[in-house]
C-alpha angles and dihedrals in degrees: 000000000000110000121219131177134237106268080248110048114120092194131052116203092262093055087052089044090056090043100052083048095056115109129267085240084065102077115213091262098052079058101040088057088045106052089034089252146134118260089237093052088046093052084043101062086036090070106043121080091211131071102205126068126224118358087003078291136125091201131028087223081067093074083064122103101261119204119249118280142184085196102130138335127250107251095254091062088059112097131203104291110047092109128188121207144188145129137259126206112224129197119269112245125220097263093063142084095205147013130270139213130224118215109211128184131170140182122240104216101049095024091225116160129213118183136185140185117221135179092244154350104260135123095262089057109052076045084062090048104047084049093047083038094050096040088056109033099102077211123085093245110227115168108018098185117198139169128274093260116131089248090074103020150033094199095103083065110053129090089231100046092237142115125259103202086234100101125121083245107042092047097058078045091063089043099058095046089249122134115226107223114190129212119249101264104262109013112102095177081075090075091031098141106054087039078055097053087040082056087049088053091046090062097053084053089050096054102029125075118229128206102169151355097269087057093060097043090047097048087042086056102049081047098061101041084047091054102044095048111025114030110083105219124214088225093055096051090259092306124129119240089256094054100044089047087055085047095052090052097057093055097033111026095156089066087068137075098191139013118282106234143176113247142105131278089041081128116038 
């Protein structure tokens, strides 16, 4: 049964999921700034021990018999090498005389995240980052799916909304033997679960004071690497990305291009 949310629903069951798993030391309204939600809706989720409302539903209409479909995939039939990506402002330290912007990308099966500051959002630069992303993801890299900006795409200017494979982006793309798969305009959720670890990353610049801009990079770093190699994640069956990347090339070697290791710098 394909699952689909109220037109109103701020929250999918992955996002819940990811919520009643927090932990205690995250009080409702870090989360609720995080997630975009109410404190009471946030209190709300954190109680239940499901992640689905009436029925296991998010709709009645759910509990309908519902024609066949090849519209998505559960998370569990992805494999390494489906990645997300996007960018992130940050705030501009005292030290500098402008902002700058993080690329982040991050791979839905394994849920392994590489991330990348760069001056600014232009095309140049998320050409700099699929080559740095591609050099260090231990996967072969197939879709990468990102959002409609003028970084990754030239279909908001055309006439016939549509993109003309000429763009900075999509040539290196084609280069690489990677499709370039677009959002829906207008629909976020699409790229969910890259816009859920940049709320992640809002919430260590919101509790963490910043002097310079070798503060931020540094503290961005040890995030990261934290994150990749030593936070279980629920969606991942309580493993860590690294790990679920290791087990992933035992069972699938051919989806990889190099062995996945423990060190430092995976990430940077």
């Amino acid at each position: 049964m394909n699952l689909r949310l109220h037109g109103r629903a701020r929250t999918t069951p992955a996002v819940r999921a990811d919520i009643q798993a927090a932990p205690a030391t995250i009080t409702d309204a870090g989360l609720a700034r995080r997630y975009g939600v109410s404190k009471p809706t946030m209190a709300k989720w954190r109680r239940r021990t499901t992640v689905h409302a009436r029925h296991g539903v998010s709709r009645l209409q759910e509990l309908a018999p519902q024609p066949p479909t090849d519209k998505g995939k559960p998370s569990k039939a992805y494999e390494p090498g489906f990645v997300h990506v996007d960018v992130k402002y940050l705030p501009q330290m005292p030290d500098e005389t402008a902002r700058r912007d993080l690329f982040v990308a991050i791979d839905r099966a394994t849920r392994w995240v590489f991330v990348q500051m760069r001056p600014h959002k232009t095309a140049a630069a998320a050409q700099a980052f699929l080559a740095a992303l591609n050099k260090a993801a231990p996967f072969r890299i197939r879709p990468v799916v990102s959002d409609n900006g003028s970084a990754f795409t030239d279909r908001r200017f055309n006439k016939q909304k549509q993109a003309s494979a000429e763009h900075e982006f999509d040539r290196l793309c084609a280069a690489l033997g990677i499709e370039h798969r677009l959002t829906q305009p207008r629909h976020p959720q699409t790229n969910g679960m890259v816009e859920r670890f940049n709320g992640r990353i809002s919430e260590v610049l919101a509790t963490h004071r910043f002097n310079a801009a070798e503060d931020l990079a540094q503290t961005r770093t040890r995030y990261v690497g934290l994150y990749n190699q030593h936070l279980p994640q629920l969606a991942l069956q309580h493993r860590i990305p690294l790990q679920a990347m290791k087990d992933w090339q035992k069972q699938r070697p051919e989806l990889f291009k190099k062995r996945v290791i423990n060190r430092a710098g995976l990430d940077i």
